[in-house]
C-alpha positions as CSV (number, residue, x, y, z in Angstrom):
1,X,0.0,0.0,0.0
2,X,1.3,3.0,-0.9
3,X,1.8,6.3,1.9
4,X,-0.9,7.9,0.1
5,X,-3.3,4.9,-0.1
6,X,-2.6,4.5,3.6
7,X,-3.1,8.5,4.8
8,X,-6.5,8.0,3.2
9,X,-7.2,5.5,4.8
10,X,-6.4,7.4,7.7
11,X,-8.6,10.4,6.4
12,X,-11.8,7.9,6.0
13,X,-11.4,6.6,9.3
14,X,-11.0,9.8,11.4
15,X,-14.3,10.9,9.4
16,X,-16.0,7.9,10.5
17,X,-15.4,8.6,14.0
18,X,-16.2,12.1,13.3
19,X,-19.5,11.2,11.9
20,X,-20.1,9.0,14.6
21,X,-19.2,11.0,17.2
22,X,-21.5,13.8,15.8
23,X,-24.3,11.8,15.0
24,X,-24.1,10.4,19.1
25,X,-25.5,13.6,20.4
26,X,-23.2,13.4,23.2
27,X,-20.8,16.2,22.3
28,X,-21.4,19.8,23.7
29,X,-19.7,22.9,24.2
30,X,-15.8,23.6,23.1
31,X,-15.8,19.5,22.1
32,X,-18.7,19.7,19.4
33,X,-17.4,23.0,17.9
34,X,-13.9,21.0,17.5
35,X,-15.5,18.1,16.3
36,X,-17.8,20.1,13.5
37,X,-14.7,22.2,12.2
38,X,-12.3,18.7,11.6
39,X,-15.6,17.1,10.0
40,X,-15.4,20.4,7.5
41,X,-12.2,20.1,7.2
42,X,-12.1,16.8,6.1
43,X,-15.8,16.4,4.8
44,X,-14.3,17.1,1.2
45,X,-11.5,14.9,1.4
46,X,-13.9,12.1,2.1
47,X,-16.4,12.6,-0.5
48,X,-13.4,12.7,-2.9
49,X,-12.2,9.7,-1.7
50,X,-15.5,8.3,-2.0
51,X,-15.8,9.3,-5.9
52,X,-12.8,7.6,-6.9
53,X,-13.7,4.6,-5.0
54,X,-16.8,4.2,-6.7
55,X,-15.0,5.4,-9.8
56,X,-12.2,2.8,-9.8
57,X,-15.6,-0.6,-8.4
58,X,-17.2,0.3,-11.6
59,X,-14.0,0.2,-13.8
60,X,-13.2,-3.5,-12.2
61,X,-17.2,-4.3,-13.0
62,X,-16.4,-3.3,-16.5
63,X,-13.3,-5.5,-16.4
64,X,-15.6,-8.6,-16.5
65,X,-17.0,-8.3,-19.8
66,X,-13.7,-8.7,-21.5
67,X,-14.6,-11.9,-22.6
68,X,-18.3,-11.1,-23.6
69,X,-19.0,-11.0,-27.3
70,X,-18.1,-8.2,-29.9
71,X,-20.8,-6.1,-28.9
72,X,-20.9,-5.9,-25.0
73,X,-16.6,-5.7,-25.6
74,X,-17.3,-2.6,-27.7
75,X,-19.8,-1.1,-24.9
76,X,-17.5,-1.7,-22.0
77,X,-14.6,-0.3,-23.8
78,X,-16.2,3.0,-25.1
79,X,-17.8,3.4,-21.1
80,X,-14.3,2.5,-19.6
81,X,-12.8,5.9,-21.9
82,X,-15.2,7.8,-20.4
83,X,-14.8,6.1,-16.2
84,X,-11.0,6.5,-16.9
85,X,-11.1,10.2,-17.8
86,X,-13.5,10.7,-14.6
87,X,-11.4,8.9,-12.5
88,X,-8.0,10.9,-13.9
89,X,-9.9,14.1,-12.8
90,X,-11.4,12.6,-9.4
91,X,-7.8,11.0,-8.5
92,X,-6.4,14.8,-9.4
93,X,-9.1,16.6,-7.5
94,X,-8.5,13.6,-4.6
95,X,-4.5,14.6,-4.4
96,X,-5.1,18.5,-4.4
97,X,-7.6,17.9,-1.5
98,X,-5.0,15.7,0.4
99,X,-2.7,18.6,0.1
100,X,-0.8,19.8,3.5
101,X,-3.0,22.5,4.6
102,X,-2.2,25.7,5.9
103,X,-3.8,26.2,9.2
104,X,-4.7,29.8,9.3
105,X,-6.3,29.5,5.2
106,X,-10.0,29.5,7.6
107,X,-9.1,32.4,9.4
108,X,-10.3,36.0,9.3
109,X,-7.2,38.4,8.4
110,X,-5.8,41.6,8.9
111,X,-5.3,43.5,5.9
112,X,-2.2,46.3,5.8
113,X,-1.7,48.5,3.2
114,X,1.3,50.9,3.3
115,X,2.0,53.6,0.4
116,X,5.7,53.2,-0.3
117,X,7.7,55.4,-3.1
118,X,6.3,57.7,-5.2
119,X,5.0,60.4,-2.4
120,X,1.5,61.4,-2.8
121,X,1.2,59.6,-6.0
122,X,1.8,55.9,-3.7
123,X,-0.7,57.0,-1.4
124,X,-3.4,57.5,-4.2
125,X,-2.6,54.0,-5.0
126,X,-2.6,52.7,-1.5
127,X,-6.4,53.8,-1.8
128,X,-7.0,52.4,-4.7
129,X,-5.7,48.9,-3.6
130,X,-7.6,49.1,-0.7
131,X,-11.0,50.2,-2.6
132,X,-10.1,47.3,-4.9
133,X,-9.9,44.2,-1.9
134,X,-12.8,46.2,-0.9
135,X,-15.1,45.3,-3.7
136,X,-14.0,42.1,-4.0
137,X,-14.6,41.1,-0.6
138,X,-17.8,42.5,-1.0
139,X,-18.5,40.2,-4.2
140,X,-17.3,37.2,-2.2
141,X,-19.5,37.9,0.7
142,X,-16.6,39.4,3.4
143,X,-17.0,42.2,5.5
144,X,-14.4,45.1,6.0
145,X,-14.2,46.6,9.2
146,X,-11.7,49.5,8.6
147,X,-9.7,49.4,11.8
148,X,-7.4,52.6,11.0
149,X,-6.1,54.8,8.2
150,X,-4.0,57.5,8.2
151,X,-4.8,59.7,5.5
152,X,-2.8,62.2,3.1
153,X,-3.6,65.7,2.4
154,X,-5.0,64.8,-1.3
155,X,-7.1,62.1,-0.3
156,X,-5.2,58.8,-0.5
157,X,-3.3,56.6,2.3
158,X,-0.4,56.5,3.8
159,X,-1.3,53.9,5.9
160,X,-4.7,52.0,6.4
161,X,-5.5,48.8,8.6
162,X,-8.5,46.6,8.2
163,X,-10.4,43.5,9.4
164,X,-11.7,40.9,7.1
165,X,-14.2,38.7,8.1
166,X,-15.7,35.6,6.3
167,X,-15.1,32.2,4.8
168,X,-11.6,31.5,3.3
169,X,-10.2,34.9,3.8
170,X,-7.2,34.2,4.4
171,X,-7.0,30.9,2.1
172,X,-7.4,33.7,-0.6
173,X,-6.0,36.7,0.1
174,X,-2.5,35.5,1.6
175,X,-1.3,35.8,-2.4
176,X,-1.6,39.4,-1.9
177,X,0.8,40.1,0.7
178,X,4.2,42.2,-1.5
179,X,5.0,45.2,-2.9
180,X,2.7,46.1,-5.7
181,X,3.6,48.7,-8.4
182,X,1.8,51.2,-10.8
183,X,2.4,53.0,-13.8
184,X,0.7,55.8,-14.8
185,X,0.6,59.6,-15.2
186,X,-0.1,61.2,-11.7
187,X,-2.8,63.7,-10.8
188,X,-0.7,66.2,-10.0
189,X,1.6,65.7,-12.7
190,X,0.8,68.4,-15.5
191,X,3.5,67.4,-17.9
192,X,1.4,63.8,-18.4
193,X,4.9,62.1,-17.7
194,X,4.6,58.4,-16.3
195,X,5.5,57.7,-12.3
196,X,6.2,54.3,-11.3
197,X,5.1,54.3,-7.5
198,X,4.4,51.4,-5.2
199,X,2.4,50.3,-2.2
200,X,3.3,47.4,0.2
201,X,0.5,44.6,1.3
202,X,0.8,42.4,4.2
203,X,-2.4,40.1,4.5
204,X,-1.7,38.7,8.1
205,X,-4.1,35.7,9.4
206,X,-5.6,36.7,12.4
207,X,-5.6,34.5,15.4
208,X,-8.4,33.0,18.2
209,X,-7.5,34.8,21.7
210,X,-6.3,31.6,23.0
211,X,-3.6,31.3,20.4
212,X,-2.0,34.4,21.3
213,X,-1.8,35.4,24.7
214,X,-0.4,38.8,25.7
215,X,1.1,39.4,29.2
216,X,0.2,42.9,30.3
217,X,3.7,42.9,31.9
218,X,5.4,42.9,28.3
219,X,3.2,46.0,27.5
220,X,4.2,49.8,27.2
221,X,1.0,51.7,26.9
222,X,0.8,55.1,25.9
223,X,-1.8,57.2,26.1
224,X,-2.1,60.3,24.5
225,X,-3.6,63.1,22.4
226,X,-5.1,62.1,18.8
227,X,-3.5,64.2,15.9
228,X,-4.5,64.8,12.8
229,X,-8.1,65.0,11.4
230,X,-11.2,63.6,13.1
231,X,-13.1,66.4,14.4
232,X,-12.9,68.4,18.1
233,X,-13.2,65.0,20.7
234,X,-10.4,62.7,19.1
235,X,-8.4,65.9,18.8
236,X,-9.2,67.2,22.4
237,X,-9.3,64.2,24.4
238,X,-6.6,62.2,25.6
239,X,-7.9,58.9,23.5
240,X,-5.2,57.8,21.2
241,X,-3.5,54.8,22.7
242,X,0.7,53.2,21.4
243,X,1.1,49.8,22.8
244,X,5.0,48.2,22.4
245,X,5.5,44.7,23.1
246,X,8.4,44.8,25.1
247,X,9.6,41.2,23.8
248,X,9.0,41.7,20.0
249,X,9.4,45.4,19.5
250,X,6.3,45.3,17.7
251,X,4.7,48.7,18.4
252,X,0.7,49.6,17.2
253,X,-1.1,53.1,17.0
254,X,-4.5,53.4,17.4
255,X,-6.1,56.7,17.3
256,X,-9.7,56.7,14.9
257,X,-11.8,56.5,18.0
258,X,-13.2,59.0,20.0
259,X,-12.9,56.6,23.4
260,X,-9.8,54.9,24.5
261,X,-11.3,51.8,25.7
262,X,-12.2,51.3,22.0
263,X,-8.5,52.6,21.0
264,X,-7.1,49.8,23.2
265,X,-8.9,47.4,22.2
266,X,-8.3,47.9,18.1
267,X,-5.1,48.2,18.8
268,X,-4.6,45.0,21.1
269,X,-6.6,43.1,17.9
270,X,-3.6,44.3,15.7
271,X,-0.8,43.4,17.9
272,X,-2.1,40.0,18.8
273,X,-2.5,39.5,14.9
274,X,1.0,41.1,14.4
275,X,2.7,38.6,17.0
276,X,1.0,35.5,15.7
277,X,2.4,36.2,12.2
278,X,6.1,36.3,13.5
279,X,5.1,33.9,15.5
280,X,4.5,31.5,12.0
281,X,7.6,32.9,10.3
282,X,9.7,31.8,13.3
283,X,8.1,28.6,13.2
284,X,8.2,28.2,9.9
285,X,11.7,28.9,9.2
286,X,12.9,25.8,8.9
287,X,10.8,25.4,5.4
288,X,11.8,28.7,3.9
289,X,13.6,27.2,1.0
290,X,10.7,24.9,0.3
291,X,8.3,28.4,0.3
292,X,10.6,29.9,-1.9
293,X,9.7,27.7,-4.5
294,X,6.0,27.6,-4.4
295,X,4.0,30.7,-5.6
296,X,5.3,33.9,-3.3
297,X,6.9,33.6,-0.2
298,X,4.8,36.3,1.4
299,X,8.0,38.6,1.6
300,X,6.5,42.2,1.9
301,X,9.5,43.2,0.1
302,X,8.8,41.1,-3.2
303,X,7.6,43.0,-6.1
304,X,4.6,41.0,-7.0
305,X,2.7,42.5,-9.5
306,X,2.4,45.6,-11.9
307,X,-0.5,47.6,-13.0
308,X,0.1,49.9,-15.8
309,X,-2.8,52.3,-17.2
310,X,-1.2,53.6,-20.4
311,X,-1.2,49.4,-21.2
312,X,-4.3,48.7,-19.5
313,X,-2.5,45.8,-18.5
314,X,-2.5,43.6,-14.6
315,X,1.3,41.5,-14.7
316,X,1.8,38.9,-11.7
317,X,5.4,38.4,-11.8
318,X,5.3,34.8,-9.6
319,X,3.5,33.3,-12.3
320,X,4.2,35.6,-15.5
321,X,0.4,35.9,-16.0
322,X,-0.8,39.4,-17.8
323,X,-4.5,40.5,-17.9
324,X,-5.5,43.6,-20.4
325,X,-8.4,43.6,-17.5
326,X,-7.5,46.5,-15.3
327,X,-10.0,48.5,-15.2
328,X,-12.5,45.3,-14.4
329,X,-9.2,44.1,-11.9
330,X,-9.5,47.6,-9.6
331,X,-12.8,47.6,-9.5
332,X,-12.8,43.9,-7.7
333,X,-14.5,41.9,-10.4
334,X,-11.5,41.0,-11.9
335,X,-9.3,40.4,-9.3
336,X,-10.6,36.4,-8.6
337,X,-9.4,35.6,-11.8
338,X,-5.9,36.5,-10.7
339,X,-6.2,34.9,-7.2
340,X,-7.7,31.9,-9.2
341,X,-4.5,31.6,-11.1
342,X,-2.4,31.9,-8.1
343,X,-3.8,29.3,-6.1
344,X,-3.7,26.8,-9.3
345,X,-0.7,27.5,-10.1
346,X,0.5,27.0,-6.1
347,X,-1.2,23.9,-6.3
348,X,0.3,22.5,-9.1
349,X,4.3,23.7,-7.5
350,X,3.1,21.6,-4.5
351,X,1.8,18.3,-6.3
352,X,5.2,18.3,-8.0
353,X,7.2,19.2,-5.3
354,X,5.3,15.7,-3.9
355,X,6.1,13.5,-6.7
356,X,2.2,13.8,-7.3
């Protein structure tokens, strides 16, 4: 038996404990919520399994009328064609659902968006890219809870913060994370020369409470003044709060509410997120060269992707894929397509990389 025959057979029968376990009513509280999200998880792994089980029976039935006459040879052989090209698609979807999975892909993430050279030109684009994940999370049924932005004096962002919230966010949007670039003849350019500027994204999975816990001994908190605009009680009360996490150096701002209490507690959302992601990177160190060779290796400082107006052209540089789509791209309705691509082509990277 081969390792993969035998870790499905270890899928099927952790399933079938799960199912009966479920199915006992005798599960309650923090048990039954563990035991529903492993049946999720492996719910489509099973059924996969199941399909090329039932695939692979009806090929061996077929097998049996090898000896019939002319005719019932002839009908067996044209219906094993069609059960061997559903089974090399079942067997394909089976190994891409036995795939090691990333634990956070079912998490809700934080999503950072930083303008980066190009002055006020970046920060228009910041905005842009952040309108853009907007609409798309809003055609994939997310919400956006804007957490904080700091805003530049012609309307775009030098930095803005965000929560996403909804199935496979992170699964998704973890492609994004790198320095994207534009090209294209700022607004407040009147000799219609084209600026290359950029804008960095870091999509960071956010974590459960109980995965990261934060002494209040390793905390500096600061509590201050809010500058900047949002109107006479941010800017005359003492509500902005600066935590640094004495360990990690990490160090969050959080000044868009009026109260403090609410300050605090955006800003211990962030950090916790922020730990837990150099948390992973620490832990997964060891595989860094293995990364590397997949599809992105969430660097922040890797150039990922271009988007140049006078082209009307998208360019992912991981995968060499251009799209004449970008007006269709920033508005969100285009941008699956892209992710699509990403995640296939990841997948395929990873099959090979297993001998698959």
């Amino acid at each position: 038996m081969s390792i993969a025959d035998t870790r499905l057979e270890q899928i099927g029968a952790r399933f079938a404990e799960l199912e009966a376990r479920l199915a006992s009513g005798t599960l309650e509280g923090d048990a039954f919520i563990a035991a529903s999200r492993d049946y999720s998880e492996l719910e489509p792994v099973a059924q996969t399994a199941r399909n090329v089980r039932l695939l692979r029976d009806e090929l061996t039935a077929l097998a049996e009328f090898a000896d019939g006459d002319a005719d019932m040879r002839a009908l067996a052989e044209e219906e094993s064609v069609r059960l061997r090209a559903d089974l090399a698609q079942a067997e394909l979807a089976l190994a891409l659902a036995m795939l090691p999975r990333d634990t956070a892909d079912a998490r809700p993430a934080m999503l950072e968006i930083r303008a980066g050279t190009g002055g006020d030109e970046a920060a228009l684009f910041a905005a842009d890219l952040y309108r853009m994940y907007e609409r798309y999370a809003a055609e994939r049924g997310w919400k956006v809870e804007l957490i904080s932005a700091n805003v530049s004096d012609i309307g775009g962002f030098k930095e803005v913060v965000a929560h996403v919230a909804g199935q496979g966010v992170f699964a998704a949007l973890k492609y994004e994370s790198g320095v994207h670039r534009v090209q294209r003849v700022p607004v407040t350019e009147s000799g219609g020369r084209i600026h290359t500027s950029a804008a960095t994204v870091a999509i960071l999975p956010e974590p459960d409470e109980v995965d990261v816990t934060i002494d209040e001994r390793d905390l500096k908190i600061d509590i201050y003044r809010a500058s900047g605009a949002g109107g006479q009680h941010v800017n005359t009360t003492d509500s902005a709060v600066r935590l640094t996490h004495l360990p990690t150096g990490i160090v969050v701002i959080q000044q868009d509410e009026r109260s403090q209490h609410k300050n605090r507690a955006k800003a211990m959302q962030v950090l916790r997120t922020r730990v837990y992601d150099l948390r992973r990177a620490q832990a997964q160190g060891a595989e860094a060269e293995a990364r590397r060779a997949m599809v992105g290796s969430g660097d922040r400082s890797e150039r990922i992707r271009t988007y140049n107006f006078p082209q009307g052209r998208v360019t992912d540089h991981r995968i060499n894929l251009t799209l004449h789509r970008l007006p269709e791209i920033l508005a969100g309705t285009g941008l699956g397509e892209l992710i699509d691509a990403l995640i296939s082509e990841d997948q395929a990277k990873r099959l090979a990389a297993l001998g698959q």
